[in-house]
VMD Tcl script that draws the C-alpha trace (Angstrom):
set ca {
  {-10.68 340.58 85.46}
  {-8.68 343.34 84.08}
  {-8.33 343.94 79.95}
  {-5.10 344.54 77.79}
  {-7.38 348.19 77.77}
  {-6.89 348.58 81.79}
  {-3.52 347.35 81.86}
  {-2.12 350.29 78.92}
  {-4.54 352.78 81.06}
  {-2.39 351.81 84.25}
  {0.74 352.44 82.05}
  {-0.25 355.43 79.89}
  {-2.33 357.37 82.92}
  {-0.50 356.21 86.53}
  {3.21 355.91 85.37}
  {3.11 358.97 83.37}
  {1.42 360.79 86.09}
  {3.87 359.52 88.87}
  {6.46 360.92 87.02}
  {4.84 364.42 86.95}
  {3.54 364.11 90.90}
  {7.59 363.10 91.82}
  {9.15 364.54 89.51}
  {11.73 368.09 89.17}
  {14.94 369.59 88.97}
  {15.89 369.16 92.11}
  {15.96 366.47 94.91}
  {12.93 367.15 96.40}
  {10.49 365.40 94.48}
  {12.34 362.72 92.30}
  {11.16 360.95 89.45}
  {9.03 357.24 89.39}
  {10.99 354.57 88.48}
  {10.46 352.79 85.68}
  {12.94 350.21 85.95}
  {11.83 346.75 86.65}
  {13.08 346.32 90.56}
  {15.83 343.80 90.87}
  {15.49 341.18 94.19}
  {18.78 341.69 95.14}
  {21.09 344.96 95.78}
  {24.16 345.23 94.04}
  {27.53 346.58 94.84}
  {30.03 348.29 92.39}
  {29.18 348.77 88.50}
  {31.43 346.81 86.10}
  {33.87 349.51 85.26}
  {36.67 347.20 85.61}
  {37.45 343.85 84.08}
  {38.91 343.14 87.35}
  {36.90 343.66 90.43}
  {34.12 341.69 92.72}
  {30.18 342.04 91.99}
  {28.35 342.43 95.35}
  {24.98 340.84 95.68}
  {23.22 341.50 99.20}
  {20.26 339.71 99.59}
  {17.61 339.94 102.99}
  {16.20 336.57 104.09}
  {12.93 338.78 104.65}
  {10.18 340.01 102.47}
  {10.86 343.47 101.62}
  {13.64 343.52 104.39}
  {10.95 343.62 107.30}
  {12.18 341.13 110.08}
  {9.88 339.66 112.78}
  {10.45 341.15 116.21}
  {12.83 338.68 118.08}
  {14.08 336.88 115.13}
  {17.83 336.92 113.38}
  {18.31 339.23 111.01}
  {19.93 337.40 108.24}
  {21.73 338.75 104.50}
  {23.27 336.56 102.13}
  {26.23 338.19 100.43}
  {27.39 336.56 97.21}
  {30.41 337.94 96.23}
  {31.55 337.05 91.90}
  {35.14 337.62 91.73}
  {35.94 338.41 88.25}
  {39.74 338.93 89.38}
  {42.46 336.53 88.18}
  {44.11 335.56 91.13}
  {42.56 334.25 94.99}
  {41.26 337.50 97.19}
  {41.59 337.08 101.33}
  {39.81 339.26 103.74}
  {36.90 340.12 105.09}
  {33.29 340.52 104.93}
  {31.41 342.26 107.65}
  {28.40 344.73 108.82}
  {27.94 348.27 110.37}
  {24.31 348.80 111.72}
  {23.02 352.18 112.82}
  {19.71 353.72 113.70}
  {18.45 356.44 111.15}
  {20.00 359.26 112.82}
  {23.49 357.30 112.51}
  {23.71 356.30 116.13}
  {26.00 353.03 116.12}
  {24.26 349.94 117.57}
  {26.48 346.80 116.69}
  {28.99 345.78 113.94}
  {30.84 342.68 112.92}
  {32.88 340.85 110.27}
  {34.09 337.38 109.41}
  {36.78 336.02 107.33}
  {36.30 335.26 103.57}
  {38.41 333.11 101.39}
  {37.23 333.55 97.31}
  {39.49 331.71 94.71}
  {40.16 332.83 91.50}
  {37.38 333.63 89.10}
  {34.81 331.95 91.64}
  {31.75 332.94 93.30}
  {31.36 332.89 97.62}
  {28.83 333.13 99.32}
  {28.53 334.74 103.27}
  {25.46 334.51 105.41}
  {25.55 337.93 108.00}
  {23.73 336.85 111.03}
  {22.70 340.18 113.02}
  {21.63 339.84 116.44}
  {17.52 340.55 116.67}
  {16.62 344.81 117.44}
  {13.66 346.21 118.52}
  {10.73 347.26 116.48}
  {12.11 350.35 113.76}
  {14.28 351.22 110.84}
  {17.68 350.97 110.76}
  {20.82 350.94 108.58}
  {23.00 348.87 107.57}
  {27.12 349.02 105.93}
  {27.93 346.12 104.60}
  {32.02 346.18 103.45}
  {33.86 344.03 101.42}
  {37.44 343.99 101.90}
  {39.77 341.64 100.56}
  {43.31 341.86 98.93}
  {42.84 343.38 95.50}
  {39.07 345.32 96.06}
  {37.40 346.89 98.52}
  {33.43 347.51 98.40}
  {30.46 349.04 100.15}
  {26.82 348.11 100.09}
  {24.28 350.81 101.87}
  {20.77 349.41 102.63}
  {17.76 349.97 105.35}
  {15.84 347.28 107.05}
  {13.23 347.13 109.15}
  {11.82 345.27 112.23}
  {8.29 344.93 113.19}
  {7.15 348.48 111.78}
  {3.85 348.64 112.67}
  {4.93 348.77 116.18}
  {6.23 351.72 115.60}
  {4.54 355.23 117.11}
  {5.80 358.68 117.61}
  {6.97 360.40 120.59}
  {5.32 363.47 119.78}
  {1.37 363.80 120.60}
  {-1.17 365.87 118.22}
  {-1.91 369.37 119.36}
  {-4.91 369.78 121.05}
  {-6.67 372.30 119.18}
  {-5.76 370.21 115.84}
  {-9.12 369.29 114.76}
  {-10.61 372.96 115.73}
  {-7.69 374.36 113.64}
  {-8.44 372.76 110.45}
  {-11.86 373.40 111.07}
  {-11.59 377.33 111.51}
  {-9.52 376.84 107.65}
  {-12.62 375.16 106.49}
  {-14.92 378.08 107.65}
  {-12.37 380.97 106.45}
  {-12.62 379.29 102.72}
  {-16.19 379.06 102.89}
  {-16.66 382.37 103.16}
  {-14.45 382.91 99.72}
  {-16.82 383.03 96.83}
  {-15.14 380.18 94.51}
  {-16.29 381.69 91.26}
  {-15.59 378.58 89.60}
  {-14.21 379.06 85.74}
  {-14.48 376.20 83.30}
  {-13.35 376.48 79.46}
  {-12.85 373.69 76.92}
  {-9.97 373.84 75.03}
  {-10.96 371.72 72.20}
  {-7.21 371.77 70.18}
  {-5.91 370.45 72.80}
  {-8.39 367.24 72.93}
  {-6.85 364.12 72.61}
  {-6.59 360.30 73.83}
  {-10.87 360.45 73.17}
  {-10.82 363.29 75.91}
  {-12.10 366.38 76.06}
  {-10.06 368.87 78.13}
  {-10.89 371.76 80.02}
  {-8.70 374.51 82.15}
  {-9.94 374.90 85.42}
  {-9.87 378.51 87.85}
  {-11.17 379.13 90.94}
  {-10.69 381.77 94.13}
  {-9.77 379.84 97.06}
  {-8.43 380.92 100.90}
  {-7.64 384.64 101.00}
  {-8.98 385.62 97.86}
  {-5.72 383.90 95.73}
  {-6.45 382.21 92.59}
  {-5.57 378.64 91.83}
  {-5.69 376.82 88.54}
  {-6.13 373.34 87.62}
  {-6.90 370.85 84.44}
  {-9.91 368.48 83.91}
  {-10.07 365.92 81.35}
  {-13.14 363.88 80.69}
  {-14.21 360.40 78.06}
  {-15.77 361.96 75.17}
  {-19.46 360.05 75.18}
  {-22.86 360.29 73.65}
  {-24.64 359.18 77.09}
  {-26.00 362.31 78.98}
  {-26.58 360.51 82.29}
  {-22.97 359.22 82.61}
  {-21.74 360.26 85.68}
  {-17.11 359.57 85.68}
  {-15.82 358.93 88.95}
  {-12.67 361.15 89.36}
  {-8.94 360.79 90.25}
  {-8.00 364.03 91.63}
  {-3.92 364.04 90.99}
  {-1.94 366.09 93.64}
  {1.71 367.75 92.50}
  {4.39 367.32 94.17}
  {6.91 369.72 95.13}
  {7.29 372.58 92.77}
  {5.89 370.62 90.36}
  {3.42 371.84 87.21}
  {0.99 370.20 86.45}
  {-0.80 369.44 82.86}
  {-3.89 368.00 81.61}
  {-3.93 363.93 82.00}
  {-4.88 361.96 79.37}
  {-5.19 357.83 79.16}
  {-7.53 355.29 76.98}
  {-9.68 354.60 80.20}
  {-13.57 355.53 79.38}
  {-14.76 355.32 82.72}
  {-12.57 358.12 84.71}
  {-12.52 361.41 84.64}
  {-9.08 362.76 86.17}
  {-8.66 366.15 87.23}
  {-5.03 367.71 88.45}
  {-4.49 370.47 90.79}
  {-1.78 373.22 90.95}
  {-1.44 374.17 94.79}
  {-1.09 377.65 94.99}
  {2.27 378.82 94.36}
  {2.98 376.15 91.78}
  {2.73 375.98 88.12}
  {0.22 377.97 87.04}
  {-1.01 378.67 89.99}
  {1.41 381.04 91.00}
  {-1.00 384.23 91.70}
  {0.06 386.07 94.81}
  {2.86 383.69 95.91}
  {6.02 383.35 93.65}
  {8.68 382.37 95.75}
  {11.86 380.93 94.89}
  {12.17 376.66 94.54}
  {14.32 376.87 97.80}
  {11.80 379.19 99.71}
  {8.29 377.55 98.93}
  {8.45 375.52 101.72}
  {8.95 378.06 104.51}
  {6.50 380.78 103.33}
  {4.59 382.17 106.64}
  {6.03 379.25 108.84}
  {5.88 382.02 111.81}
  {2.43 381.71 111.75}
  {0.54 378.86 111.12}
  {-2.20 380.73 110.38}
  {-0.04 382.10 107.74}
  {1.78 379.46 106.52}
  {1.51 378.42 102.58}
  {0.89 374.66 102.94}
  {-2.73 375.87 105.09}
  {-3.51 377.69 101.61}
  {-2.67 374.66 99.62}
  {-4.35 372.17 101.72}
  {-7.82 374.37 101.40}
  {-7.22 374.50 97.47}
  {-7.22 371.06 97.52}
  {-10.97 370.89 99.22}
  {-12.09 373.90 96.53}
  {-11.55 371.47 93.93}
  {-13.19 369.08 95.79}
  {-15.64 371.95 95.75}
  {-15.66 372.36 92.14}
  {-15.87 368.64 91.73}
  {-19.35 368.79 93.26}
  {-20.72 371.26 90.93}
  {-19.98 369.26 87.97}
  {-23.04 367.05 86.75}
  {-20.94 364.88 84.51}
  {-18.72 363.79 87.69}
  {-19.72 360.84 90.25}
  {-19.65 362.78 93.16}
  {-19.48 359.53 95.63}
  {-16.08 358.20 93.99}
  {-13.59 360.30 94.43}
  {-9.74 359.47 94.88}
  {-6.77 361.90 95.69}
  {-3.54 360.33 94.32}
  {0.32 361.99 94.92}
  {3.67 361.35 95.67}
  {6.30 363.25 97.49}
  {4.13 366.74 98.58}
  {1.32 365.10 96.51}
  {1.03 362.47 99.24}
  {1.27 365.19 102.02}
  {-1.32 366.87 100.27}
  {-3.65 363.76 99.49}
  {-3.44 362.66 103.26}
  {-4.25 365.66 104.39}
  {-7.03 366.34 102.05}
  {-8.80 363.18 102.97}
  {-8.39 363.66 106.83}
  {-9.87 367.32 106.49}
  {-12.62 366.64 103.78}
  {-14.46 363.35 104.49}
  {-15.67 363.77 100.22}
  {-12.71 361.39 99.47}
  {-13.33 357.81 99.14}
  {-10.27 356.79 98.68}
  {-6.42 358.16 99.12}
  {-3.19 357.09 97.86}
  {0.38 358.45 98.67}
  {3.36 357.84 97.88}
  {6.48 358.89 99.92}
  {4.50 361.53 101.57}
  {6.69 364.34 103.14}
  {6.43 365.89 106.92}
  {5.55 362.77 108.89}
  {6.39 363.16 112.32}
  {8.13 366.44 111.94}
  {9.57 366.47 115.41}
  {11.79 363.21 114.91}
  {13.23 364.78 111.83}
  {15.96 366.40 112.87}
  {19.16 364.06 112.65}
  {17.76 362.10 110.13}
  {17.10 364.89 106.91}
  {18.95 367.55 105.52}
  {15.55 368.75 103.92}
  {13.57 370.66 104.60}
  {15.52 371.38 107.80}
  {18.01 373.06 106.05}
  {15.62 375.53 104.46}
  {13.85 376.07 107.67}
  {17.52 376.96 109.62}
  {18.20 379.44 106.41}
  {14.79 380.90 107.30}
  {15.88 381.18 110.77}
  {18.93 383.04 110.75}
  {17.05 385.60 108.71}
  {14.19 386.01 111.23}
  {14.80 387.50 114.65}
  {12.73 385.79 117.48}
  {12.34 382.84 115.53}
  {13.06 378.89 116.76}
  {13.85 375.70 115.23}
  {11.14 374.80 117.90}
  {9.13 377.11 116.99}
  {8.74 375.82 113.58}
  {8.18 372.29 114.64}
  {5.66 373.62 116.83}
  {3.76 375.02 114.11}
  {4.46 372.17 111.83}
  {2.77 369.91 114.13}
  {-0.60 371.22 112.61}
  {0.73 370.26 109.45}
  {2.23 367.00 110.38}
  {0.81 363.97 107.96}
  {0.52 361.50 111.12}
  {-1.67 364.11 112.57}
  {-3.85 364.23 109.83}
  {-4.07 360.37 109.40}
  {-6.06 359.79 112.25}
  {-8.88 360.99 110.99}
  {-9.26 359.84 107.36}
  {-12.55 357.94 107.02}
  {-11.29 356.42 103.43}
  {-9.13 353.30 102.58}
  {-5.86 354.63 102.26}
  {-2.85 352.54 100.29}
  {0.58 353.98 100.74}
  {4.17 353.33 99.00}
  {7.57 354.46 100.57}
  {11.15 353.60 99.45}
  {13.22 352.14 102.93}
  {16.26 354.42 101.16}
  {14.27 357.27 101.43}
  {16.52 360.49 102.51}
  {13.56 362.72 102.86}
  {10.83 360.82 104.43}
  {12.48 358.26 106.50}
  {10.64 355.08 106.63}
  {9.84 355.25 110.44}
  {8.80 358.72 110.21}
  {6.01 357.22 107.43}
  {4.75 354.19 109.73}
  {4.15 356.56 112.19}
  {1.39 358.16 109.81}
  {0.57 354.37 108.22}
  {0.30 353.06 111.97}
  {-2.33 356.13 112.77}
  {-4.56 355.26 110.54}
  {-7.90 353.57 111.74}
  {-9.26 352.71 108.41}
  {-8.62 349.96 105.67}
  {-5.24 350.24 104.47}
  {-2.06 348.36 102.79}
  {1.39 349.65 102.72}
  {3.76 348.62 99.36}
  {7.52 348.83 100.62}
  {10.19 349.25 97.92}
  {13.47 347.85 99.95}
  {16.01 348.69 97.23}
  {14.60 352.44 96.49}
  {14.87 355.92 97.49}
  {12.07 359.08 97.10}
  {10.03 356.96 94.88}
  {8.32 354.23 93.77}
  {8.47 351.55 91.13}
  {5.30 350.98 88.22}
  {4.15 347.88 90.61}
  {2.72 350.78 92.98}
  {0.66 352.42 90.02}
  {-0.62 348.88 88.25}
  {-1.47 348.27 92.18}
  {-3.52 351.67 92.73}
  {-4.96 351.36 89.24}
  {-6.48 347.85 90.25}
  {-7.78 349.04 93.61}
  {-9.69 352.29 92.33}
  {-11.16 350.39 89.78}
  {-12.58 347.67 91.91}
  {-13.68 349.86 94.72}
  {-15.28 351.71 92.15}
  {-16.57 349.36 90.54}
  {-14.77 349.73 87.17}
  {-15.14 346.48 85.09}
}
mol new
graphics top color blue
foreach p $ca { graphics top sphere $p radius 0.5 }
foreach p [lrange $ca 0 end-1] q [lrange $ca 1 end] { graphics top cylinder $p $q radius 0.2 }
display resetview
């Protein structure tokens, strides 16, 4: 079904825009991968001539265990040391937060320049994430392997309800940017055309009167009446967007800069470090309300453009782009379809223990503000959590997380994927962290184009 033309469009438009949506300079919003994903996890790079390669392999798909059932990993251990190793080979499990849960280790026997291989039997756990240290220790090397599993995820479900007044507070945003005049600003830049595109800089006044900036790129064509449907990328944290090009003749893809961010930084220039804690007092206040309502001015601006399909739409991000595109979708019912990637502030409340950011940021924030509460903050956050917002998208939603994630845990995502009341699939990446791999984007690339018919 799908060309050599599609499949260098996937390449040339999705992976080069994942890494812009993921990636900066610092750890909060980390680059796609564009490695090809190994099946197994290994243990310590060859540095030596002597040592022991570590493979450690789940007997599940994707490391996902069925409730009730052994959890099983097959370590092969290469020995590439000259002489017979004794010891041991055994397991540490935790929960996220590090809480111990069970542990064990057998005895191991590898001769000399030979390969072993130990099957880790781990009693059966209730439905959730958890980690697991497996440690090699024998006479001449000593290794450790780091890895997440899961069991039964889509049991999971938070603790912490959805404020009441959610839906009437996202509502009231909706009203307060309606009454800001958008005086929408489109101009062609025709140098910097390329790919068979034209491009054009986008500018618009959005919630309190601040200014927010954007890029639109559309199929040069000699048909009047065509009508693109659009992929409306989201950035990521701190992250600038630029025009998007790819060989694709049926899409129009437009980028947004949140205010705050690349060229959208009008009345808010903060610091990297301080972006994510701007008016967190009030959630009236806080910057992430501004940048959700940007989001639905483009929207906006979409629908004033004749050349765009108006009834196939799709918000795409990663990292604060998937925040962003989940929330967007819940709050603006335009979107027919969402995709996010790694999305940050799921389940805010069950962060603590299990992050260092944005937690961190938010206790700096504290110290510095009199009268003001980690609780407080969560409290606020709630209307701002992306579980909360995932009950009510109307669109088919596709998702990607990394189980090694250190910023949005993997049970703190189900409990957003597990909200959701729509038509969904989640892609799990066992062996990877704040990212995903090129499978996600040749995935979402397939899905938009059939659901939008795209042949």
């Amino acid at each position: 079904m799908f060309d050599n033309k599609i499949v260098k469009y996937v390449h040339l438009l999705f992976g080069v825009m994942g890494l812009l949506w993921l990636s900066s300079q610092n750890s909060y919003a980390v680059g796609i991968s564009v490695k090809n994903l190994s099946p197994t996890v290994q243990g310590k790079a060859a540095d030596d001539d002597e040592e022991i390669v570590i493979t450690a392999t789940p007997k599940a798909k994707d490391a996902i265990f069925n409730s009730g059932s052994s959890i099983v990993y097959d370590v092969k251990l290469e020995s590439k040391i000259k002489s017979a190793q004794v010891g041991t080979v055994g397991y540490s499990i935790t929960s996220l937060s590090n809480k111990e849960i069970t542990q064990h280790a057998v005895d191991v026997n590898i001769g000399k320049l030979s390969t072993k291989t130990v099957s880790l039997k781990i009693p059966s756990q209730p439905s959730g994430f958890y980690k697991i240290i497996i440690t090699v220790n024998v006479t001449d090397y000593d290794d450790t392997v780091r890895r997440v599993f899961g069991v039964e995820p889509t049991q999971i479900r938070s603790e912490h309800s959805k404020p009441a007044d959610f839906d009437q507070f996202w509502q009231t945003a909706k009203e307060d940017l309606a009454a800001v005049k958008p005086e929408f600003k489109t101009t062609e830049l025709p140098d910097s055309s390329r790919d068979n595109r034209r491009v054009y800089a986008i500018e618009m006044k959005s919630l309190g009167g601040i200014t927010v900036r954007g890029w639109m790129t559309l199929p040069k064509t000699n048909n009047k009446r065509k009508k693109f449907p659009v992929l409306l990328g989201l950035p990521g944290y701190q992250v600038n967007l630029l025009p998007m090009f790819g060989s694709d003749e049926d899409l129009a893809i437009v980028v947004l800069n949140v205010r705050g961010q690349g060229n959208s930084r009008d009345r808010i220039r903060t610091l990297r470090d301080d972006y994510i804690f701007t008016g967190i007092e009030d959630k009236k206040k806080y910057v992430m309300r501004g940048a959700i309502m940007d989001c639905v001015r483009m929207i906006d601006f979409i629908f004033t453009q004749d050349e765009l399909d108006h009834n196939n739409i799709m918000v795409s991000g990663g990292s604060m782009g998937g925040f962003l595109s989940i929330a967007t979708a819940s709050v603006d019912h335009r979107v027919k379809l969402c995709s996010a990637q790694n999305p940050i502030l799921c389940d805010v409340k069950a962060l603590p223990g299990k992050v260092t950011w944005p937690l961190k940021d938010f206790s700096r924030y504290i110290r510095i503000n009199r009268g003001l509460t980690m609780d407080k903050v969560l409290d606020n956050l709630s209307y701002f959590d992306t579980k909360n917002f995932a009950t009510n998208i109307k669109c088919p939603t596709l998702m990607g997380i990394g189980l090694l994630d250190h910023l949005a845990p993997p049970d703190n995502e189900y409990t957003a994927y597990n909200n959701l009341k729509v038509k969904k699939h989640m892609i799990i990446f066992r062996d990877l962290g704040h990212e995903v791999a090129v499978y996600y984007k040749d995935y979402e690339g397939r899905w938009m184009r059939d659901t939008f018919g795209l042949f």
